[in-house]
N, C-alpha and C positions, 0 to 999 in steps of 0.2 A: 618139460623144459619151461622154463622162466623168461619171458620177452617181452617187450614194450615195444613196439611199433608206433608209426604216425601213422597208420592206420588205423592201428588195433588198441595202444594203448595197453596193451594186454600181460598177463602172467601168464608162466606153465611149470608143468614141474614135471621128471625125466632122471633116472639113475641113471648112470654111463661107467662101462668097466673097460679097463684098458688096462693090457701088458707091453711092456719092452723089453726083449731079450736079446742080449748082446753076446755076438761070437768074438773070440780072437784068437791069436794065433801066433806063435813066435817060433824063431828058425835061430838056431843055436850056432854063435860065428865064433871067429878068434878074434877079433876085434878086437881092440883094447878102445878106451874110451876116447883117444884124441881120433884115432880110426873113423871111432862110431860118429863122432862128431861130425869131420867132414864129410862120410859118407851120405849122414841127414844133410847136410848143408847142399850138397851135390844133386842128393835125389828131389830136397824141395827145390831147387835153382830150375832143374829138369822138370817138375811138373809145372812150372810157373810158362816158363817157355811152351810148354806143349799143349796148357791152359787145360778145357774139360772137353773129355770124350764122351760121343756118345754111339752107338753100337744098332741100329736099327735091324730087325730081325725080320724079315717078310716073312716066314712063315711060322712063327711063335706069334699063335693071337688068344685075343680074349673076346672082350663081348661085342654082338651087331649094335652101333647105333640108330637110336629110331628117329633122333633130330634135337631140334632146339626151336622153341616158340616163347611168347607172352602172352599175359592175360591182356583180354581185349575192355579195359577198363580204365580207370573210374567212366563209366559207360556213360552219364549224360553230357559230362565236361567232353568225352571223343564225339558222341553224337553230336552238340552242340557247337563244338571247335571248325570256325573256319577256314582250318585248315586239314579237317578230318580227313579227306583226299590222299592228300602228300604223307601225312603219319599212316594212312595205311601202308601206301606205299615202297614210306623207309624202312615198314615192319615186315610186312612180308612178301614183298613187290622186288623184283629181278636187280632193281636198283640199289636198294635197300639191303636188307640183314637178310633177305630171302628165309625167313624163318617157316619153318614148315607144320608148326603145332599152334594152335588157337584155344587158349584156354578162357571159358564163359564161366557166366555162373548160375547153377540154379534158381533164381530168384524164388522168394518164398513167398510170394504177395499173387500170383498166378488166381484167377479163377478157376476154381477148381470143382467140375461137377462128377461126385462120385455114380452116380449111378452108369453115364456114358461111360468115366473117365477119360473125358476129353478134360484136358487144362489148357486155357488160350490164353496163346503167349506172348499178345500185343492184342490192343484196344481196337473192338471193330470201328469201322469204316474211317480210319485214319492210316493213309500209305504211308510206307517206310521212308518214302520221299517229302513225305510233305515239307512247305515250308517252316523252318523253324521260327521263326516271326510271327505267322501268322495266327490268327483266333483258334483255329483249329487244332494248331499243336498247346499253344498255350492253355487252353482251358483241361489241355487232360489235367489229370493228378502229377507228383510228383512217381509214383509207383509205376503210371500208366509210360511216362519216359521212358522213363530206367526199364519196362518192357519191350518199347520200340526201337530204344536206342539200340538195346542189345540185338534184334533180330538184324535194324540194318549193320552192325560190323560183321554178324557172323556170314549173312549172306553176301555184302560186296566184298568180302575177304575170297569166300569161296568163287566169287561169279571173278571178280577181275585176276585172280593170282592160282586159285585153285588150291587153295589150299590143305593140301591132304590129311591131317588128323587136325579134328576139334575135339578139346574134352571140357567135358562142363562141370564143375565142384559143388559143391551143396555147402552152406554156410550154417543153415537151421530148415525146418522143415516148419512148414507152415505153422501160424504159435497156434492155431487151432490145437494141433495136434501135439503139444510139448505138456510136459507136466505142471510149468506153469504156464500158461496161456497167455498170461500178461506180460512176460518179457520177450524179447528178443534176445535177449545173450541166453549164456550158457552158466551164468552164476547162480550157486545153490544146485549145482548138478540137476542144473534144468535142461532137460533132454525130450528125445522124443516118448511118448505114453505109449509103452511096448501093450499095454493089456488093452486098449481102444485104438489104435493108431498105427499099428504095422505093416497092415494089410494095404490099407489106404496111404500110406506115406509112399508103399513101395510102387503103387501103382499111381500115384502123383507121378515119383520119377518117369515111370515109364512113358504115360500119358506125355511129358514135357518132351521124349525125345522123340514123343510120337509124332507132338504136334512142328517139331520141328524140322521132321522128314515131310512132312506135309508141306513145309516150304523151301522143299528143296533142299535143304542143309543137314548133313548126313550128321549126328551127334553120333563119335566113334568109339567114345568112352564117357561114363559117368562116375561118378565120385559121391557115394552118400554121406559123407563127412568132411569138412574140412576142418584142421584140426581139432579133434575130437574130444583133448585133454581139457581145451579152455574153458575153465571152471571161473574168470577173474575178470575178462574184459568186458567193454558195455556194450560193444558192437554185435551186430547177427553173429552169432555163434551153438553149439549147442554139443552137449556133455554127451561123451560116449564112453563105457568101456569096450577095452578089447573082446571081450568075451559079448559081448551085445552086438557089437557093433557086424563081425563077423557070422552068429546068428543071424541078424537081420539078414544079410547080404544073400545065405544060402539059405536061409527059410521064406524068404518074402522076395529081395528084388530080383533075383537071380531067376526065379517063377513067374515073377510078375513081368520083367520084358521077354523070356518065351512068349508066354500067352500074349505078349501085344504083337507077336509075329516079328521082334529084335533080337533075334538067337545071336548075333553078331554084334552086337553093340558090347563094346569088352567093359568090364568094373573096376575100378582102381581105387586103392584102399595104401594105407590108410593116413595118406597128407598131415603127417603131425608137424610140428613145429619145426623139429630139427631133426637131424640125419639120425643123431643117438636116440631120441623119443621114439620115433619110426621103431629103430631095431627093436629098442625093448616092447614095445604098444603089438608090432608083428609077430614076436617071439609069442605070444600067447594067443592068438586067433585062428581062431580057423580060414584059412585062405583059402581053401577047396575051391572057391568061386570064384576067387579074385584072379583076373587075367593081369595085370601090371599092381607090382610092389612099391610105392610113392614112401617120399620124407620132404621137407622143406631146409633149405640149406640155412638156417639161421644158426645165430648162438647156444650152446647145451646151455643147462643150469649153473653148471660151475663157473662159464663163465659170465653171465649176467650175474651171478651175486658178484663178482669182482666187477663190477661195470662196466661189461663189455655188452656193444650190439651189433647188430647188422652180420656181416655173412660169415658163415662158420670156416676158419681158417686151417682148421685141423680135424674135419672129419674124419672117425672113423669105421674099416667094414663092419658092416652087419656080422653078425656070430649065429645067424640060425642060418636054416637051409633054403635056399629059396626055391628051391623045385625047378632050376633054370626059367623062373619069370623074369621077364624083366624089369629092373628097378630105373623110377625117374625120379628125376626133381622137379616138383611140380609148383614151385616156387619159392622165391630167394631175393634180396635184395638187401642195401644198405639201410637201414632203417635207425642210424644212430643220431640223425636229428641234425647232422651239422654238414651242409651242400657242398661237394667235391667236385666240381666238375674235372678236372684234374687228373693227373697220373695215377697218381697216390690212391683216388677212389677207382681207377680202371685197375690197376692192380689187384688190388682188394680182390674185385671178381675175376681175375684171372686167375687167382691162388685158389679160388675156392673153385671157380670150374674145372681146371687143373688135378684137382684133390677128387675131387667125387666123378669125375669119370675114369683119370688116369690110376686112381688109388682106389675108392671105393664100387668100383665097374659101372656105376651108372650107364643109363642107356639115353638117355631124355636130358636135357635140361631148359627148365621154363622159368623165364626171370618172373620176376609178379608185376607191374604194374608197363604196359608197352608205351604209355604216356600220363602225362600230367597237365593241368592246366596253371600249373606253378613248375619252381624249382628244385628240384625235391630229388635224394638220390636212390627212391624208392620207383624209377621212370625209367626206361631208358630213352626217351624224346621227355623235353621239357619245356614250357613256353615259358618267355621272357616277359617281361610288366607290359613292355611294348607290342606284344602278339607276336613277336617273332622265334621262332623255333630255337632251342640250345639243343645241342648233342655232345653231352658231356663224355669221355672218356671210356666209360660203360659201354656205352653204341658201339666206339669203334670195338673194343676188347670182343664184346658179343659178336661183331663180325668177323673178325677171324676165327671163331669155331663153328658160327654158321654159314658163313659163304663157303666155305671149304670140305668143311666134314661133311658131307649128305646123308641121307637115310640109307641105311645099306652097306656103311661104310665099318669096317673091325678094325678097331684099336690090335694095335700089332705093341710087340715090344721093344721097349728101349732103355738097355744096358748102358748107365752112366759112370764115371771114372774121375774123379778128381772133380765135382760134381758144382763147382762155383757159386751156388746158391741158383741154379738154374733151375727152372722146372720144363719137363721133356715130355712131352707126348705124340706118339706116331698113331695114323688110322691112314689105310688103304679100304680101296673098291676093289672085288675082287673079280670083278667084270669088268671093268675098263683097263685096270692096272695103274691108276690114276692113287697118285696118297701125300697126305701133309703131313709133315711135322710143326707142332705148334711148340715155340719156346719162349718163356718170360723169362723174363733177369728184371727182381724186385731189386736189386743193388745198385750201388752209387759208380762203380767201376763198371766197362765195356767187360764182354767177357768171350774170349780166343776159345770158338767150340770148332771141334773137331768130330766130323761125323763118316762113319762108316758104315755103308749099307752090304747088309749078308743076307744073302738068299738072293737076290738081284741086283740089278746097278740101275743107271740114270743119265742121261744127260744133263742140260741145264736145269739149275734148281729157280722158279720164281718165289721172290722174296718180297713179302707183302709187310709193312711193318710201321708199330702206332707207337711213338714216342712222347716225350714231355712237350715236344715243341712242334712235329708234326704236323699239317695242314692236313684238311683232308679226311679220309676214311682207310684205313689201312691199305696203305699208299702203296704202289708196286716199285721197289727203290734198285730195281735192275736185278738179273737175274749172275746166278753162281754156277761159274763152269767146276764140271769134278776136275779137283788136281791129280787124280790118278784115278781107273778104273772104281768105281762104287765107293771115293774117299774127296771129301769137298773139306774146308774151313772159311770161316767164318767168323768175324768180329758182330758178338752181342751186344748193342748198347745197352747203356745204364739205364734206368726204369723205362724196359722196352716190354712189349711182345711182339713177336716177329711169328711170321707161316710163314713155312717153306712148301712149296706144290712142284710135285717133278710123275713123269711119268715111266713106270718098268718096261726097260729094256728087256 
């Protein structure tokens, strides 16, 4: 794939194949044509009245989801942010978006003694606490931060909210150990020196998750690549092919955190750009090792060369087999340069979360950036010129699939009918009996949905819902008695998403 980020700046490049096969079907009348006419005029008059159906199926399901988190970065701007606290807390705090996934990063600047193979992952005798004012934080480096800052989000994320999966991505591997040593990017298929550098790259990773069990903070996944294609941009990056990259994973790390006594520490491969890069990049790997299947929900190629950015609108499934892994998105955002805080940008990401878990079965989904020290729709918390917090659009949208969907929970199915430009997705608990259906309507018109539950029924349905105008965080806007046994309705508003939560009867 091909992307430019305000992060990354970046190209990629990404084949993408797709079919569309269309059925139909016709039923031979006497009709004549003034007949046929009012007949259509009749049957459209009748679907307008009876608006879109939708068919909820308890026990037609698909995939377990594992959750929804963000990356805990730009790490010195959160470390250093006075209100570090509260942004944790709106991220993965009871109050907040209650997100359950914490994505780190390998940093590549780690002291790294190979003969131990300890790597130490913050500057001695400086606490995680210390003040940020002071001589003592100020005199580290710029690298020695960005080591600190990193250990304290991951550990007061875990210590105050408990936050059950962290996973950490690798951006470049130490330039020690890259073909060219003197860059950081990934330009000139500058990658890691497989013939000096394997053995020791793989047991860097290890050693980092070692050292990070050693303070408490369980790293539950690692990631030896992130985007592995980018051959373009100037930032930490670094060149992988498929066929390397998946060697590495089962000849080097997959041995190297055994031997550090990490049999459980899972790997997750292989974070390309975009959902279609992923398919094609995984279609040729060997996965043997990899425990979770990863893609990035950006734009394919096709359509950045038409100048398009930011979150991919139209993914689609993967076409190889996945061995029932499961597949996540392990980061996604707006990255087209122009600040939404708005409907219009929460939309955006509710068509694309919508699409990759309801369409493409995702299990995960991890926005990229949990905050910023600007405006930026690459965030979901923003700061203001004035140091005061924005929570654009995005926030809310991400809350109703995280406050509601939990780890544990299975996408069930849902049969729609006259389909209004809605988008429908249902997930239940199958221990509680507890399940949402999540619905956007990107349109200008309210839209009259009609929902019918099969396999079970329900009482009142609570209706949680973030609009153009909306105060608040997806607001609880009163709840929906059924009009008849296991059948409710409901008016959509225009650029909404709404969650619906009820519990089986």
């Amino acid at each position: 794939m091909i992307r430019i980020k305000n992060k990354h700046n970046c190209l990629y490049a990404i084949m993408a194949f797709s079919s569309i096969v269309l059925f139909g079907g016709c039923k031979k009348t006497a009709l004549n044509n003034e007949d046929l006419a009012s007949s259509n005029i009749r049957k459209a008059a009748a679907a307008a009245d009876t608006g879109v159906t939708a068919t909820v199926d308890w026990n037609q399901t698909f995939q377990k989801i594992d959750g929804f988190g963000a990356f805990g970065g730009r790490i010195v701007p959160f470390f250093e942010s006075a209100k570090r606290d509260s942004i944790l807390d709106y991220l993965w705090g009871n109050s907040g978006l209650k997100l359950n996934i914490l994505r780190g990063k390998v940093l590549h600047t780690y002291p790294f003694d190979q003969q131990s193979r300890v790597v130490s992952i913050k500057p001695s005798n400086v606490s995680i606490d210390v003040d940020r004012n002071s001589a003592a934080y100020q005199n580290l480096s710029a690298d020695e931060k960005e080591q600190l800052g990193q250990v304290w989000i991951l550990k007061k994320a875990k210590e105050r909210f408990q936050v059950p999966f962290i996973l950490a991505s690798t951006w470049t591997p130490p330039l020690s150990m890259k073909t060219d040593p003197s860059s950081i990017s990934g330009k000139w298929f500058n990658g890691l020196n497989f013939s000096t550098s394997s053995t020791n790259f793989a047991r860097y990773l290890a050693g980092f998750v070692k050292s990070f069990k050693n303070e408490g903070i369980v790293i539950n996944a690692i990631s030896p690549a992130n985007e592995p294609e980018n051959v373009f941009s100037d930032w930490d990056a670094s060149y992988w092919t498929s066929k390397n990259l998946g060697e590495f994973i089962s000849n080097n790390l997959r041995p190297a955190l055994n031997e550090a006594g990490l049999q459980t520490t899972k790997i997750i491969s292989s974070e390309n750009a975009a959902w279609g890069t992923a398919n094609s990049f995984l279609s040729g790997m060997d996965k043997s090792n990899v425990d979770i299947l990863a893609g990035h929900g950006y734009v394919e190629i096709s359509e950045i060369i038409s100048g398009k950015r930011g979150f991919n609108q139209s993914p689609s499934k993967w076409t190889f087999g996945t061995g029932g892994k499961p597949m996540w998105v392990t980061e996604a955002s707006d990255d087209g340069g122009n600040y939404d805080s708005g409907i219009e940008g929460g939309l955006k990401l509710a068509a694309n979360m919508h699409k990759l878990l309801a369409e493409c079965d995702a299990s995960a989904y991890v926005f990229w950036l949990g905050m910023l020290a600007i405006q930026n729709n690459e965030s979901l918390i923003c700061t203001r010129p004035n140091g005061s917090l924005e929570f654009p659009k995005t926030y809310d949208v991400m809350g109703h699939y995280s406050r509601f969907v939990k780890a544990g929970y299975q996408r069930i199915n849902v049969a729609v009918q006259n389909g209004g430009g809605l988008l429908l997705s249902a997930y239940k608990d199958p221990q509680t009996g507890k399940f949402v259906m999540i619905i956007t309507n990107s349109g200008t018109s309210a839209v009259q949905l009609n929902i019918n539950l099969t396999g079970f029924s329900s009482g009142p349905l609570n209706n949680f819902q973030t609009t153009a105008t909306s105060s608040g965080h997806w607001g609880n806007v009163g709840a929906i008695n059924p009009i008849s046994a296991g059948a409710y309705s409901i008016s959509i508003p225009a650029k909404s998403i709404s969650t619906l939560e009820g519990t089986k009867q």
